[in-house]
C-alpha positions in Angstrom: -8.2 43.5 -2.4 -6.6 46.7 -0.8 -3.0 46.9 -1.0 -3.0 46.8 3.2 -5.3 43.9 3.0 -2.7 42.1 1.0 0.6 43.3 3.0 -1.0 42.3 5.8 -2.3 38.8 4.1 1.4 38.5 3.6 2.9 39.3 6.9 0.8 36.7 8.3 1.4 33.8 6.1 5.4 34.6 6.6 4.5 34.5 10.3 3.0 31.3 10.1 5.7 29.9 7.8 8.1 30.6 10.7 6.0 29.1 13.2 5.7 25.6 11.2 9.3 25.8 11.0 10.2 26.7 14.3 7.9 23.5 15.0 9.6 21.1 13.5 13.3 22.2 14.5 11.8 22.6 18.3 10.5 18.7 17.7 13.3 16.9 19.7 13.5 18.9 22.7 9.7 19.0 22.9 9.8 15.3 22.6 12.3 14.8 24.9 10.7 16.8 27.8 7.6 14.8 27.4 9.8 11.4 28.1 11.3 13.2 30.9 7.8 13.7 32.4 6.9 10.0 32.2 10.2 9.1 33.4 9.2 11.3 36.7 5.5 10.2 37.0 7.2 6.8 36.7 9.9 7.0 39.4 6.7 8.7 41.7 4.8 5.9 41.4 7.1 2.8 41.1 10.2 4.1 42.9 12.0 0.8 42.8 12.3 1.5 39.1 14.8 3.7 38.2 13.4 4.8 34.5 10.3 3.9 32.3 11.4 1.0 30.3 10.2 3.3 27.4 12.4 6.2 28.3 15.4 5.7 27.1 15.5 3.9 23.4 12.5 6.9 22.8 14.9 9.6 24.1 17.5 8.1 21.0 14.7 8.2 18.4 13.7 11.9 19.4 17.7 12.6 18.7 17.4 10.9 15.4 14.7 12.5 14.4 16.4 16.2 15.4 19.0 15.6 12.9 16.6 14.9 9.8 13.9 17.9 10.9 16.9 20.5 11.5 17.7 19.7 7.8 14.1 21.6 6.7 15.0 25.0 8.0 17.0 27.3 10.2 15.2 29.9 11.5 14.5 31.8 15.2 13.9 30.5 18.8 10.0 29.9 19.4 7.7 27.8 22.4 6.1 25.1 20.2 2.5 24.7 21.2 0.9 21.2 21.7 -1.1 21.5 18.3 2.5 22.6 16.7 3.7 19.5 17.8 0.7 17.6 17.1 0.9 18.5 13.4 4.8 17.4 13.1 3.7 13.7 14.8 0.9 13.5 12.2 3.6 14.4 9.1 6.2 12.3 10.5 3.1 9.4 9.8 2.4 10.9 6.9 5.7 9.6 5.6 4.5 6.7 6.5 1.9 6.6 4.2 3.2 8.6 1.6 6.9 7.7 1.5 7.9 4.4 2.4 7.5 0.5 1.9 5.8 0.3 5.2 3.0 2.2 3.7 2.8 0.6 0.3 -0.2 -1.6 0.9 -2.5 1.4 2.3 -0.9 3.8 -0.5 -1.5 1.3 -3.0 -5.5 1.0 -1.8 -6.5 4.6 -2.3 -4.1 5.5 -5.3 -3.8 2.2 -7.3 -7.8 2.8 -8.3 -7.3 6.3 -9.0 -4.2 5.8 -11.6 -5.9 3.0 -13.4 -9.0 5.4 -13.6 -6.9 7.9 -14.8 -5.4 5.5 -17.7 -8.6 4.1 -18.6 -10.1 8.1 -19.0 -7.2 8.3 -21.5 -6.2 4.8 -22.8 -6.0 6.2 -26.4 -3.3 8.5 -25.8 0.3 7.3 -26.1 2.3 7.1 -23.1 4.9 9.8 -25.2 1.9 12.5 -25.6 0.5 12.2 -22.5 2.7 15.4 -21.5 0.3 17.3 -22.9 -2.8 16.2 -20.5 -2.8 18.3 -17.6 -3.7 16.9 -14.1 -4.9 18.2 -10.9 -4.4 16.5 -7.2 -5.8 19.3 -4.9 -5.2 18.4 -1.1 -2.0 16.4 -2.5 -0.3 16.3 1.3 3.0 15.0 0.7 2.9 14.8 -3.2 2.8 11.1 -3.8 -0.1 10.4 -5.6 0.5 13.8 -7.9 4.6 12.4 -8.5 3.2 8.9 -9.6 1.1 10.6 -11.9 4.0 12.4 -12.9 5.7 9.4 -13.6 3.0 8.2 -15.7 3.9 10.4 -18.0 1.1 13.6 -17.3 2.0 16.9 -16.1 0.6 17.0 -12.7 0.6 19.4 -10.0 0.0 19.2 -6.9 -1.8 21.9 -4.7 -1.9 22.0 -1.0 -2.8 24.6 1.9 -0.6 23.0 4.9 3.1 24.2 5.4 3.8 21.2 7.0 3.1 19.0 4.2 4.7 21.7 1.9 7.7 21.7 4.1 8.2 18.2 4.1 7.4 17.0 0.4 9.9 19.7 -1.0 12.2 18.0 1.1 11.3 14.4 0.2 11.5 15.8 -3.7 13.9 18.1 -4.0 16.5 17.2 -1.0 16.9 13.9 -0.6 19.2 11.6 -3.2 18.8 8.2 -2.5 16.2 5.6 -1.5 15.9 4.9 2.1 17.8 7.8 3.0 16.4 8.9 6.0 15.3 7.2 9.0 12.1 8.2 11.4 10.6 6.5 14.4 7.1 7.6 13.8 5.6 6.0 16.8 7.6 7.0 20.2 5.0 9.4 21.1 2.4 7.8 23.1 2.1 4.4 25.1 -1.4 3.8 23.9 -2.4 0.6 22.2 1.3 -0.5 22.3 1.7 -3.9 22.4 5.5 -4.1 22.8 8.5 -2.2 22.7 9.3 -3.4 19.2 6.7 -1.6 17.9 6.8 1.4 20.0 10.2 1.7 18.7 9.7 0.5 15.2 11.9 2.5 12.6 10.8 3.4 9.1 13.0 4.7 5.8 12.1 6.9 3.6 11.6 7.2 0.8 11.2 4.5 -0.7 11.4 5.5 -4.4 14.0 8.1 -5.6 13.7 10.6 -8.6 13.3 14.4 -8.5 9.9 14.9 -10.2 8.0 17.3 -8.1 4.7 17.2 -11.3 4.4 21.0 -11.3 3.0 22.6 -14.1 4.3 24.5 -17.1 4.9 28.2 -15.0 3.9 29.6 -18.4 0.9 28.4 -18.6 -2.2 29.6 -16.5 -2.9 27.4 -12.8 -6.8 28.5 -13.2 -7.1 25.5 -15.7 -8.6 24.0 -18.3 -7.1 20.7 -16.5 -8.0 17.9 -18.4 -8.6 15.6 -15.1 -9.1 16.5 -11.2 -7.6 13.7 -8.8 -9.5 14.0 -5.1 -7.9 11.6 -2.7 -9.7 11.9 1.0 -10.1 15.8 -0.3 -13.5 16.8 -0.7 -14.7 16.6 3.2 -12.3 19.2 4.3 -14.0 21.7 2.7 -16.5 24.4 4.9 -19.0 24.5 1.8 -18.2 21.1 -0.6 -21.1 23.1 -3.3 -18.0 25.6 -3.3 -15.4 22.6 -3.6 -17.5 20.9 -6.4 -18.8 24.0 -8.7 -14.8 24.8 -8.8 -13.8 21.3 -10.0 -16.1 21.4 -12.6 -15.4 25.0 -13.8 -11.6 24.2 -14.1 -11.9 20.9 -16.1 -12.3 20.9 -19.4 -15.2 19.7 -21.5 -14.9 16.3 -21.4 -12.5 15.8 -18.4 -12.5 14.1 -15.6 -12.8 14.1 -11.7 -11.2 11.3 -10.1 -12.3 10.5 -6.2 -11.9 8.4 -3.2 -12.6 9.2 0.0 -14.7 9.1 3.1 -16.9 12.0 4.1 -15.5 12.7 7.6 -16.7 16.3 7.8 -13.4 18.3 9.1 -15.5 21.7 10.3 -19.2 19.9 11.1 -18.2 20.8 15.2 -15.7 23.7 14.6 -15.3 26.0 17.0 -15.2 29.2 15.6 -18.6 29.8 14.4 -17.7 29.5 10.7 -20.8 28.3 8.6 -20.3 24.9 7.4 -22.2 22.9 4.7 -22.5 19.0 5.6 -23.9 16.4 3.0 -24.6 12.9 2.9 -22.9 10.9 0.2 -25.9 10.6 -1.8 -26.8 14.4 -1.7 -22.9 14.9 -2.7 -24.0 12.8 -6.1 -27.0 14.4 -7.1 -24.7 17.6 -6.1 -22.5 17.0 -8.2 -25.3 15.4 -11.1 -26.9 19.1 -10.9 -23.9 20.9 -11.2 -22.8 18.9 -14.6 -21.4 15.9 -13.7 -22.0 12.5 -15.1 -20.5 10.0 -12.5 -20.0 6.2 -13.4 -17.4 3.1 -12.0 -19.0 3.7 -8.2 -17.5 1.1 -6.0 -17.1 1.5 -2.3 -13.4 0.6 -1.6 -12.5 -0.5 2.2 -8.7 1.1 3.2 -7.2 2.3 6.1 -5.5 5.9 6.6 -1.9 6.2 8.4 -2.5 3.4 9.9 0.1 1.5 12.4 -0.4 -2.0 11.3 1.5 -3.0 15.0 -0.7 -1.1 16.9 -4.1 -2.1 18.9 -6.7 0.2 17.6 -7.2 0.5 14.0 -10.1 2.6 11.8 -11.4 0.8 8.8 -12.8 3.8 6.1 -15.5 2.6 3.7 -14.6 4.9 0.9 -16.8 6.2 -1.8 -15.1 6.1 -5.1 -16.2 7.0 -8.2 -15.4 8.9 -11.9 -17.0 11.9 -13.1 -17.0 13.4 -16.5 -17.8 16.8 -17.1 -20.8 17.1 -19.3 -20.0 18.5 -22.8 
């Protein structure tokens, strides 16, 4: 690549870095306008009433939330876009997931499997050498399921593309220093499927464990691989061309390793608007896929979880997830 090419590669990414950052410390008073609207539409159509019953507990939780999102960043004045905002409601339920006891029992669902696959791959080595097994959790959003493989004793990293999960799992890891530190109200947004104020309103802590273990690799050692086993949690349908996605898993595992997944096959780019070629399987052409491109996969089981779900709230999606191990063939 041309040295331009890259200076401007870099220009752009630091622009966007901004952005995500200007996003989340422009959170509250974007938050707190929307209130303000319903609070209006309200009073036009019901004025008897002098607010939305909503309105004011939600303006607090905005507030609350201000003080925790400042904490990521300073940085410059921007206009937050609706699909800015979008993404910090979607990490604040991320936390959910990821980060806190109220998200155990889906957390558990998808990661539980893959750990005890993981184990079983290498139940021969001793918990004391298994530092020297290296582990891959590409798409690793917050950094949950790559830090409880760190805690199992591997040396993990975690890879991901978004800023906004980057933002906020460096701040779960490395800036926070006790359990149930912070509190978020992850569900003040919208009036949809509510069944009650209570739940509306529901707060969450986080985290829910405590220990600075952010699972990256040896910085000495090369991030190209061999890794000894790939971990693919609700990963491999975000890709434009999954033959791309697999061909790369099984060049950077080692003879012998692993590939570890669960996940559904909820095609991110099948519709996209911007023309970009995408590839779309079925699960049984992902196999044979991955069968042709030197994988042997066993321990298939179709495992039924849910993803950032609000258990208080009226609509609810049920994923019937494909999981499965695959060895690379020696």
């Amino acid at each position: 690549m041309a040295a331009r090419d890259v200076e401007k590669e870099t220009e752009e990414e630091h622009a966007h870095f901004q952005n995500v950052v200007i996003a989340f410390q422009q959170y509250a008073p974007y938050t707190l306008a929307g209130n303000n609207r319903r609070d209006s539409n309200a009073a036009a159509v019901a004025p008897q009433s002098h607010s939305h019953p909503h309105i004011g507990p939600s303006h607090e939780r905005a507030h609350s939330h201000r003080h925790e999102l400042h904490r990521v960043n300073p940085g410059r004045k921007r206009r937050p876009t609706e699909f800015d905002m979008d993404k910090v409601r979607s990490t604040l339920k991320q936390l959910v997931r990821d980060w806190s006891e109220e998200g155990k029992e889906e957390r558990e669902a998808c990661y539980r499997p893959m750990k005890e696959a993981l184990l079983n791959h290498f139940f021969d080595i001793p918990m004391e050498e298994r530092y020297n097994f290296r582990v891959l959790v590409p798409g690793a959003g917050l950094g949950r399921l790559a830090y409880d493989v760190a805690k199992l004793g591997f040396s993990c990293q975690g890879n991901e593309f978004s800023h906004y999960m980057l933002l906020s799992s460096f701040f779960i890891l490395n800036r926070t220093q006790q359990v149930c530190q912070h509190t978020i109200y992850p569900y003040v947004h919208s009036l949809s499927n509510v069944p009650n104020r209570a739940a509306m309103l529901k707060r969450v802590q986080i985290p829910d464990v405590y220990g600075q273990q952010d699972g990256e690799a040896d910085p000495n050692e090369p991030s190209a691989g061999p890794w000894d086993a790939v971990l693919t949690c609700f990963f491999i349908d975000t890709a434009k061309n999954v033959v791309n996605y697999l061909r790369i898993i099984h060049r950077i595992l080692a003879p012998g390793g692993v590939w570890i997944n669960l996940g559904p096959l909820l095609w991110h780019f099948e519709e996209n608007t911007t023309s970009d070629p995408s590839v779309e399987l079925d699960l049984e052409e992902v196999k044979a896929l991955a069968a042709q491109i030197g994988f042997e996969i066993k321990n298939e089981r179709t495992i039924d979880t849910t993803y950032v779900n609000n258990k208080d709230s009226m609509l609810g999606y049920i994923y019937h997830t494909s999981f499965w191990t695959a060895t690379k063939k020696l």
